[in-house]
C-alpha positions as CSV (number, residue, x, y, z in Angstrom):
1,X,77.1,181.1,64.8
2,X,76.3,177.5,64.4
3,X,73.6,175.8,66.8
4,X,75.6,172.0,66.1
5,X,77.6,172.5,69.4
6,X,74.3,173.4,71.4
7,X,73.6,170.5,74.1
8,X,70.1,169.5,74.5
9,X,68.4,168.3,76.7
10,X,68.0,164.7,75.7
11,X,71.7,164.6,74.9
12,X,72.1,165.8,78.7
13,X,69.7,162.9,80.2
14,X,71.4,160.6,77.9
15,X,74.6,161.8,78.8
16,X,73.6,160.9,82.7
17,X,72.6,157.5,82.1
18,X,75.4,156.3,81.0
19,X,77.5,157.8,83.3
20,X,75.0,156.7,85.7
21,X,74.8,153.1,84.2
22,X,78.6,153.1,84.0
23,X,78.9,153.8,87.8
24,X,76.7,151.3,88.7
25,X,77.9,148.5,87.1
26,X,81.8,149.6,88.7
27,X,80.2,149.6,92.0
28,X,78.6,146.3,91.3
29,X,82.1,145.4,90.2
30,X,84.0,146.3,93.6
31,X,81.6,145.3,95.6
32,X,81.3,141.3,94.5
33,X,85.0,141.5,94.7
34,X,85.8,142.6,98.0
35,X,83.0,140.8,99.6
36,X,83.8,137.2,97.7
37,X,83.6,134.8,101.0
38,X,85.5,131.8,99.1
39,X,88.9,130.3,101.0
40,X,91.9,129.3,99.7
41,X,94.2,126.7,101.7
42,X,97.8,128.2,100.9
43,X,100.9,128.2,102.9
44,X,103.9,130.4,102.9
45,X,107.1,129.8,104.2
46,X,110.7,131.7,104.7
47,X,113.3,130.3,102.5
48,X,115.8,130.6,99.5
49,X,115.0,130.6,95.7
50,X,117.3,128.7,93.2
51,X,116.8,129.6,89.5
52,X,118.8,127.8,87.3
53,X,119.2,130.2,83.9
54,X,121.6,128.0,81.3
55,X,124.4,128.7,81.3
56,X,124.4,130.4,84.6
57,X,122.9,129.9,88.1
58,X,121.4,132.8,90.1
59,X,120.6,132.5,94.1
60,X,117.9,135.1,95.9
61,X,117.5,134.8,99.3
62,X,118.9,135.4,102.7
């Protein structure tokens, strides 16, 4: 039987750190984006929607 398919030991630590490196840098990831601080001045109202499609003209709302 061949020994290619044998994992060693430094293909094992390797193996960790960049799963390890990977998980870090997605936790980095998440946590700059949930805890971003910046405000945005936006305001939302109730209403209708025309969209005017040539030739044709489609309403969405109530």
């Amino acid at each position: 039987m061949s020994n290619e398919s044998e994992i060693t030991r430094r293909k094992l630590l390797a193996s960790v750190a960049v799963v390890g490196a990977g998980s870090a840098l997605g936790g980095a990831g998440t946590h700059a984006a949930l805890s971003d601080r910046e405000e945005a001045t936006a305001s939302f109202q109730a209403g209708r929607v025309i969209l005017k499609v040539s030739p044709e003209t489609q309403e969405f709302g109530p």
